[in-house]
N, C-alpha and C positions, 0 to 999 in steps of 0.2 A: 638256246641258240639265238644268239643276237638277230633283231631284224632290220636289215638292210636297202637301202633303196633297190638294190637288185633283187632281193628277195619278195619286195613288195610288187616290183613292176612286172615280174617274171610271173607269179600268182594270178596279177591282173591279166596279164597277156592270154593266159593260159585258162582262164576262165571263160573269157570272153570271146576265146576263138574254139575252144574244143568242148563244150558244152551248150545242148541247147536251149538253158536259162539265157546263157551268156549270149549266142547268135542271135535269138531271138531278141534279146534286148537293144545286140546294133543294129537290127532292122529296124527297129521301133525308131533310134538317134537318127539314123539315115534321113529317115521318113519326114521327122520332125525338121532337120535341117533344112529337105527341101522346102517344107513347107512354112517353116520363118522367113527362108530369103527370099520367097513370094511377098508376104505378108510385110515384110521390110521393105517393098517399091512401095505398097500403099500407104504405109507410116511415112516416107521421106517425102512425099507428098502432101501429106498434110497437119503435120507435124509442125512448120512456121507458121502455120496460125494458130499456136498456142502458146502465150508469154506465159513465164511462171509468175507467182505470186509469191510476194517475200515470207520468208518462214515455212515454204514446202517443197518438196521436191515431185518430178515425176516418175514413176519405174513402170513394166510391165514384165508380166509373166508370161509361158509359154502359151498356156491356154488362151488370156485375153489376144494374145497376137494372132492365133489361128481362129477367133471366132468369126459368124457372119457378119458383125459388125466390130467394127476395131475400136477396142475398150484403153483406156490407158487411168493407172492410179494413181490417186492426187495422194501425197504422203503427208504427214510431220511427227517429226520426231520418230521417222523408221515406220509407224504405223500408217495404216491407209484412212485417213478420214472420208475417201468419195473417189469416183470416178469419172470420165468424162467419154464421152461415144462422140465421134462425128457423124450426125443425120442430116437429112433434110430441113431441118429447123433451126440447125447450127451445132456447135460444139457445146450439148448437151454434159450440164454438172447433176450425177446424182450423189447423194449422201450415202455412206457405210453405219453398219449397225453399233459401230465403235463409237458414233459421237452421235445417237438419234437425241439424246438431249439437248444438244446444242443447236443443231436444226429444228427441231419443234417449238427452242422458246424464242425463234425469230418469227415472231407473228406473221408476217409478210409474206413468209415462205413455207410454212409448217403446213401448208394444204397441199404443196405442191410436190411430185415425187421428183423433179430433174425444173433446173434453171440456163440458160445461157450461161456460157462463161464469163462473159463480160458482164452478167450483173452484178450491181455494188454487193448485194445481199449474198454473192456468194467468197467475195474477198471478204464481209463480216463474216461469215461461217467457218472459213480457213482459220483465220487469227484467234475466234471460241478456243476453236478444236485445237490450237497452239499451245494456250493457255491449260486446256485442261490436260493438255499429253504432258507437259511441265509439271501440273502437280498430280501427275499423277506416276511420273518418274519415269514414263516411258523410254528415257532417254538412255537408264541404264540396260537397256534390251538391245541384245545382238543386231538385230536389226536398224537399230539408232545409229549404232558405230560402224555398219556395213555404210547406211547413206551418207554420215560423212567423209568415210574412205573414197568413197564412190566420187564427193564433192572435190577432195582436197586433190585427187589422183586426172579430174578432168580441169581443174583449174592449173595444173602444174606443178601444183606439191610448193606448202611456204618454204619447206627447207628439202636441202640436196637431196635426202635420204629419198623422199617423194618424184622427186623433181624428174627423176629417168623414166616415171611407169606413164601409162595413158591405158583408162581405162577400155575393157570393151562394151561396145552399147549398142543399143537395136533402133539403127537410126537415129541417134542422138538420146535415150534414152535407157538408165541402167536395165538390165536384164540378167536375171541369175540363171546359168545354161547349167540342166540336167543332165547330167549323167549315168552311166549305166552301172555304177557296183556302189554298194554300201558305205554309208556315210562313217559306220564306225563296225568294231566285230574283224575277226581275225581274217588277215588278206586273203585266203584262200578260202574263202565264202564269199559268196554274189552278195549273201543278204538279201533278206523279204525287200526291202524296201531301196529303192535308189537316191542317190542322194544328187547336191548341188554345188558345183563353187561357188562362196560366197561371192568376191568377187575376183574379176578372171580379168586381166591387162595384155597389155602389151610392152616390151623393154624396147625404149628406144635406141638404148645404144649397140646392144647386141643380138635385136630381132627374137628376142625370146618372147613364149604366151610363158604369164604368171599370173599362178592359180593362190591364191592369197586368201586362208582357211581364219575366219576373224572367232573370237571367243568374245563374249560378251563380261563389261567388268563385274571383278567379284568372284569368276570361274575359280574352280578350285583346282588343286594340283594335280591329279590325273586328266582333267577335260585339258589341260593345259600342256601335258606333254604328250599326250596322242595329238595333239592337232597337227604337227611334224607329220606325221603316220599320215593322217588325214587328208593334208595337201599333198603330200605324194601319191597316198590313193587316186586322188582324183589327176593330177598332172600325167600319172600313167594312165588313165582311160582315156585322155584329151589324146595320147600316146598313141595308144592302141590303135585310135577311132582316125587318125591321122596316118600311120603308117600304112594305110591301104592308098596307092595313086590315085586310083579312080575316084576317091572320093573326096579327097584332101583339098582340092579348089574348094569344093561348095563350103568345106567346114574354114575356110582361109576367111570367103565371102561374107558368111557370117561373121566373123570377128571384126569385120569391117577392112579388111586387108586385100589389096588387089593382087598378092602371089599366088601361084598355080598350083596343077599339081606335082611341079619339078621342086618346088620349093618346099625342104626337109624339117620341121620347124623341131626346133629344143625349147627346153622347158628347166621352169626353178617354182620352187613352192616356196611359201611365205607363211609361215606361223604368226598371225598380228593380234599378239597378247598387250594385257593391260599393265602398266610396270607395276604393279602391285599387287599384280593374282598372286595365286597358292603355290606356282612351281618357280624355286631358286633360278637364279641364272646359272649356279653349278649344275642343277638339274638339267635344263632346257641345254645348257653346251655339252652332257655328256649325252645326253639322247643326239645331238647334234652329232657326236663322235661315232654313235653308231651305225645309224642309218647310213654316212658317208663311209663307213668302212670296207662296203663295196657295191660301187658307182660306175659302173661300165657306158651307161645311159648319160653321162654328164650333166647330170643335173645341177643345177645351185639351189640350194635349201639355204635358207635364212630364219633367223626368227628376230621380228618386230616387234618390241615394248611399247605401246604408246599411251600416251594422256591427251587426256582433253582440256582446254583450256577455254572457256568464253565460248562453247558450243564449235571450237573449232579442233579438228584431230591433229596431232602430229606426234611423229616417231621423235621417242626421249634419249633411244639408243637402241644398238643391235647387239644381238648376241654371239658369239664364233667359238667353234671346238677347237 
């Protein structure tokens, strides 16, 4: 039996509303979403007093947003080299276990567990940890190509294909939003574990959220035609978790959007593969062919080939059934 976007959103629906894995887990989203768009007035607050450093970015996750002290991660090359707390002493840099090398053989600073952000010794510490995420190839890791997606989609995209999306961010800052059903595993299992949109947009031209499922290069040809499956997965929970009124403002708010909960939001998923992974373009446009074979939900499903070029991402071509 072919599987279908309606087959796969009807699965999701139906887990997540007649099952108590499922209820229990949109309590949990619920919960969470108040409790980012709290956590989000105190990030937009203090948040311009933190310039990036060239050659990193910054993200957070759900946990660092809700703790007692609002943590945010200093990244390069998709990994986290250190994090930064705003305290009473100022915007506090500690170091991650990923680069303890690089921090210990700066004499100056290897006794100390957290420095000012503005000290010089911590802009040498970034640029180490640059250096050694480059040879150490970090770059070809999912996470690499998520943070440039993330860059290319909030600067405006160099080419058209980019140019419509704007990413979503947690007070100016990327954020990968949890979801309540399984990252991979047949639609009609919750699955042990929940998964993430990699990264989750917004369409300027036709007010759509697009969940945009990235495979990291190299992927082979199965990871690369479930990912299709996978951004639907998840476009149907954002679905799900939306089609309740009552709650649809708060999840608007968080996306950084001022619509209510009158406003009905539609949805497109994005497969953003490497143009030289394992699965054919025959391949990726016939799984294309199936999943649209019945779309009552109106979705747009796409799939994204891209290269990298000079550490910068862009789409090489799209692919259509």
């Amino acid at each position: 039996m072919a599987e279908t976007i309606d087959s796969i959103v009807g699965q999701v629906f139906k887990n997540l509303s007649e099952t108590d894995a499922g209820r229990e887990r949109v309590r949990h989203m619920d919960d969470l979403v108040q409790r980012l768009n709290g956590a989000a007035e105190v990030l937009r607050q203090k948040r311009p007093r933190l310039r990036a450093r060239p050659g990193m970015s910054f993200s957070v996750n759900t946990t660092q947003a809700q703790g007692e002290t609002l943590k945010i991660s200093v990244r390069v090359q998709g990994v986290d080299c250190g994090f930064v707390t705003f305290e009473k002493a100022g915007r506090m840099f500690g170091p991650c276990r990923n680069f303890k090398k690089q921090w210990s053989s700066l004499r100056k600073i290897s006794d100390q567990k957290a420095l000012e952000w503005g000290e010089p010794a911590v802009a040498e510490y970034i640029r180490a940890c640059g250096c050694a995420a480059r040879a150490r190839k970090y770059g070809r890791r999912e996470s690499s190509i998520q943070e440039l997606l993330f860059g290319a989609l909030n600067e405006g995209g160099t080419k058209k294909t980019l140019r419509g999306f704007r990413p979503v961010l947690f007070s100016g800052v990327p954020i990968q939003i949890p979801l309540p059903v399984t990252p991979r595993g047949k639609s009609e299992e919750l699955g042990k574990h929940k998964g993430h949109s990699d990264v989750l947009a917004r369409s300027r031209s036709h007010g759509r959220l697009v969940v945009f499922e990235v495979k990291r290069p190299g992927a082979g040809r199965k990871e690369c035609s479930g990912a299709l499956g996978q951004a639907v997965r998840y476009a149907a929970a954002l679905d799900y978790l939306m089609s309740r009124e009552e709650h649809r403002a708060a999840y608007w708010r968080l996306f950084g959007s001022r619509r209510g909960k009158g406003h009905v939001p539609r949805f497109s998923a994005v497969a953003f593969l490497e143009e030289s992974d394992g699965a054919s373009e025959k391949d990726l446009a016939a799984k294309l062919h199936e999943l649209l074979l019945s779309n009552s939900k109106g979705y747009d499903l796409t799939v994204m080939l891209y290269r990298r070029v000079n550490n910068v991402i862009e789409v090489a071509r799209t692919v259509v059934h």
